[in-house]
N, C-alpha and C positions, 0 to 999 in steps of 0.2 A: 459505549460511545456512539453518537449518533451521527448520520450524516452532517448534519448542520454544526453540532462540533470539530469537525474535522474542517468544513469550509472554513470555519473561524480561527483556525488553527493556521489553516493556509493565507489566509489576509494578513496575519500577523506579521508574514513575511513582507509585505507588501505595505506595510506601514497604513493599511487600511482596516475599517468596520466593514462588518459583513452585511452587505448589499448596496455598501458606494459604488462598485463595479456592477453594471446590467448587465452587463455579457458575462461575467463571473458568476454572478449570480445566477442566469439564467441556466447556462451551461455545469454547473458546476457537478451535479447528479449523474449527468452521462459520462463525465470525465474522473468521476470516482465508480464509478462502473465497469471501464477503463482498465483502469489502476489495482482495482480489485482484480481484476479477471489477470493481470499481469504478475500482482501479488498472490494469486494461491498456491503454486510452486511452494514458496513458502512457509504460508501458513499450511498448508499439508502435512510438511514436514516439523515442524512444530508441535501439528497433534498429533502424529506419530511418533515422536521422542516423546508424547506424556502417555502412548500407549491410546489414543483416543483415533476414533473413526475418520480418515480423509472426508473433507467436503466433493462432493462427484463435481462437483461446479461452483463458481465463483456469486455469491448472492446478489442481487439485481436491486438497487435502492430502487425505489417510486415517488422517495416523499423524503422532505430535510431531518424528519423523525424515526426513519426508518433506522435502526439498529445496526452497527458494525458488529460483527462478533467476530472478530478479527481479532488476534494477540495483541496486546497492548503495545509489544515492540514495532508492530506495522499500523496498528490503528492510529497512536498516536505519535509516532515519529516515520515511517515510511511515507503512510499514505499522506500527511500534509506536504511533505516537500516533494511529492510528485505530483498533488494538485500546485503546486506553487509554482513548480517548475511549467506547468499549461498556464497559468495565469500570466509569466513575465512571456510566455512566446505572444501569446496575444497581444502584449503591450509590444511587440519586438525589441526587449530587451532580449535577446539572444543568449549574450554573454551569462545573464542570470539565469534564463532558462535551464542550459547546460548544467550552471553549476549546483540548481535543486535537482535537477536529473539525475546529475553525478550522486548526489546527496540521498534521493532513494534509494537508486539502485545498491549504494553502501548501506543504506539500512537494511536493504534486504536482506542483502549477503550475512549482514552482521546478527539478524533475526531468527535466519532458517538454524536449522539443526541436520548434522549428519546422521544418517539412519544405520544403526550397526545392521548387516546383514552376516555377519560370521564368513568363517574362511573354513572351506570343504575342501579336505584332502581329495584330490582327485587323483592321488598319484599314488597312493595305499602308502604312504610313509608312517615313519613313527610322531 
């Protein structure tokens, strides 16, 4: 999934095509950058429940084409409703801001995965 699908993702909420907004537009890379860097908690933990390598860092778009390799559960349900939720603050919709806010951060939660680390007798039992 590419940056610019993800912007287009986010407009949908917004009853808009992608680049009616200049300020949405213009912004929209740094505020998935953002997002990203908020979302690897996450996705770390995701590639560590399939047994795969943590990201050391959150990848840095440059360009509408640059590539999400993010889990599909955060590329294309996380990360739109937390660009959505910067898009209604700009408008100062408020109220809707919050409630893609709220709306990421539950896709988070719902995304990540718990990391079995085992339970160590420390106490010499049976």
């Amino acid at each position: 999934m590419t940056a610019k699908d993800i912007y287009s993702l986010a407009c949908s909420f917004l009853y808009e095509k992608p680049g009616q907004d200049a300020l949405g537009k213009g912004f929209y890379l740094g505020f998935l950058n953002l997002l990203l860097a908020e979302a690897l908690p996450a996705e770390n933990s995701i590639r560590q429940s399939k047994e795969e390598v943590p990201l050391v860092a959150a990848p840095v778009l440059r360009a509408d084409t640059d590539e999400v390799d993010y889990d599909d559960a955060i590329a294309r349900i996380a990360l739109p409703y937390g660009l959505a939720s910067m898009f209604f603050q700009d408008i100062a919709d408020y109220l809707q801001a919050e409630n893609y806010r709220a709306k990421y951060i539950g896709a988070l939660r719902d995304a990540s995965r718990a990391r079995f680390v085992g339970i160590q007798d420390v106490y010499g039992g049976d």
